[in-house]
C-alpha positions as CSV (number, residue, x, y, z in Angstrom):
1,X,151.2,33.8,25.5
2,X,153.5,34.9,28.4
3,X,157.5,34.4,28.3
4,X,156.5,31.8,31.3
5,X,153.9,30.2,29.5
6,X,156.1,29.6,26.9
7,X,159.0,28.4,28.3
8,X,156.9,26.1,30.1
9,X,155.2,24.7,27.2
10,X,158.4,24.4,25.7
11,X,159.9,22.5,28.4
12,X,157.0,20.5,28.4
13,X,157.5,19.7,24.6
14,X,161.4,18.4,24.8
15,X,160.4,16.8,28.2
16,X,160.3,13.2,26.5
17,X,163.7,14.1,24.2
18,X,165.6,14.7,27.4
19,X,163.8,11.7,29.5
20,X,165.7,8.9,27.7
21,X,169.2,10.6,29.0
22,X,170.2,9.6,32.2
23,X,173.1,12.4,32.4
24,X,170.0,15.2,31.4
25,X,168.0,14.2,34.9
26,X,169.7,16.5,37.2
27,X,169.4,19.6,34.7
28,X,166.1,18.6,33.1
29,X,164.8,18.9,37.3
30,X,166.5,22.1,37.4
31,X,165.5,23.5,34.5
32,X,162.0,22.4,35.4
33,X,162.0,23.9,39.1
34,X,163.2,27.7,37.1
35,X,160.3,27.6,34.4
36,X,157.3,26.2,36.1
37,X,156.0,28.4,38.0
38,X,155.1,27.3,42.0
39,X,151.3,26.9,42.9
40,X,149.8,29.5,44.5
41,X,150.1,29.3,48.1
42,X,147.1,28.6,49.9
43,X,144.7,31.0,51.8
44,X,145.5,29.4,54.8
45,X,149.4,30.0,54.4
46,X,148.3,33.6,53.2
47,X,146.4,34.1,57.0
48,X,149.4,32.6,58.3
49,X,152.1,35.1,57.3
50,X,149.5,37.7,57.4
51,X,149.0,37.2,61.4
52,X,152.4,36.4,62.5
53,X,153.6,40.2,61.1
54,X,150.4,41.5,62.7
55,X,151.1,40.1,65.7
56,X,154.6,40.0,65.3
57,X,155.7,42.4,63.2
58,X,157.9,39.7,61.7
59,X,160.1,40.5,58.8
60,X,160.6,36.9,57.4
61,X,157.1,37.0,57.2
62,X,156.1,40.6,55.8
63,X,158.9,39.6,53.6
64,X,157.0,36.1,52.3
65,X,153.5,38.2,51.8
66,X,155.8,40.8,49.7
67,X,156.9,37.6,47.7
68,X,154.1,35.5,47.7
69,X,150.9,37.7,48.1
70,X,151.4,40.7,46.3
71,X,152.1,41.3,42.6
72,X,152.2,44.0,40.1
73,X,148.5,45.6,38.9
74,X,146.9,45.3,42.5
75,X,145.1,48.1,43.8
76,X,146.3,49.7,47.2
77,X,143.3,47.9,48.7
78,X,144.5,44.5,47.4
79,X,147.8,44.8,48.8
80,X,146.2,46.0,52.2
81,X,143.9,42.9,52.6
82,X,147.4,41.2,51.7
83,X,149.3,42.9,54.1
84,X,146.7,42.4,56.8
85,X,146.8,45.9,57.0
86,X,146.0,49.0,55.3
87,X,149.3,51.0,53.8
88,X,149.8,54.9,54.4
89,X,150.6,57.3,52.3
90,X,154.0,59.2,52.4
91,X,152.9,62.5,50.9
92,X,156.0,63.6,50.4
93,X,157.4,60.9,48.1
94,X,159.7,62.5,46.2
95,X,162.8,61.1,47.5
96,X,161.2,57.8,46.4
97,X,160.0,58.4,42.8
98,X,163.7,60.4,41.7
99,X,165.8,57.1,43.6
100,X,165.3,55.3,40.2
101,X,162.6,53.4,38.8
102,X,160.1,54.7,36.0
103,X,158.3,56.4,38.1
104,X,155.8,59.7,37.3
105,X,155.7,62.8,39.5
106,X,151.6,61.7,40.1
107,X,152.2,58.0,41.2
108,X,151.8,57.5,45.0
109,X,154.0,56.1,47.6
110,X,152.3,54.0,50.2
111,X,154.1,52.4,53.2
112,X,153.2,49.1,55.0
113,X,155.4,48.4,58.3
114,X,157.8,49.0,60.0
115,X,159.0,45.3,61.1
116,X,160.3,43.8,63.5
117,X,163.6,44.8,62.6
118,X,162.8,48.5,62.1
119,X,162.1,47.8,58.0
120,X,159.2,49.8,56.2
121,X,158.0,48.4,52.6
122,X,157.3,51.6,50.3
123,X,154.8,50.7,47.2
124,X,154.4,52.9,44.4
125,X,151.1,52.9,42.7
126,X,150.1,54.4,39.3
127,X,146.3,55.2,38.7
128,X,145.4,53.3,42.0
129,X,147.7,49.7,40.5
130,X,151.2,48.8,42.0
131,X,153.8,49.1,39.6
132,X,157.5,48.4,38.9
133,X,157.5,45.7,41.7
134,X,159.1,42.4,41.4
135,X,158.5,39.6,43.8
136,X,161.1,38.2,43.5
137,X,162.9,40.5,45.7
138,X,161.0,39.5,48.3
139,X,161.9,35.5,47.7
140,X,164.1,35.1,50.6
141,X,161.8,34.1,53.0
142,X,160.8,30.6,53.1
């Protein structure tokens, strides 16, 4: 069971201990809102993003794909159909791999952009998956 699935289950346990106290409603929402994850968005959303930085090049949006879209294990592929786009490789990743990071001397830099705003997204992958990429720092975009 996942750290997620087990706060939520948790959460979902104590949910009728903390019901019955009024002054508990405001956290018991909040604590709610930080454990249960968010539905997946839709496919339509998905094409949504997807177009407007095609067409765009918008960086809220390649920015919302990068948080909602893509996620750690996908193959370059994936994250291209994501994207809208297919990434390209920066053979000479070095710079990338020693910045920090577990990364290897064979994983592979792939770069999706730039924006609208000049940005490029670099993307390491290890034996074709993404890896050490978090979401979540990609969760400004609304």
């Amino acid at each position: 069971m996942s750290k997620r699935s087990f706060l939520a289950a948790l959460l979902a346990a104590l949910a009728p201990l903390l019901a019955g106290c009024e002054s508990l409603d405001a956290i018991s929402t909040d604590v709610i809102t930080r454990l249960v994850p968010a539905p997946p968005p839709s496919d339509k959303e998905i094409a949504l993003h997807r177009q407007r930085f095609q067409q765009e090049r918008s960086s809220p949006d390649v920015r919302w794909l990068l948080a909602k879209a893509v996620d750690t294990g996908m193959t370059v592929a994936d994250v291209g159909e994501a994207m809208g786009e297919p990434g390209k490789r920066v053979p000479n990743d070095t710079w990338i791999k020693s910045s920090g990071g577990h990364y290897r001397s064979s994983d592979e830099v792939y770069k999706w952009g730039p924006d609208n705003r000049g940005k490029s997204y670099y993307l390491v992958f290890r034996d074709g998956r993404l890896v050490n990429f978090n979401p979540g720092e990609f969760d400004d975009a609304s």
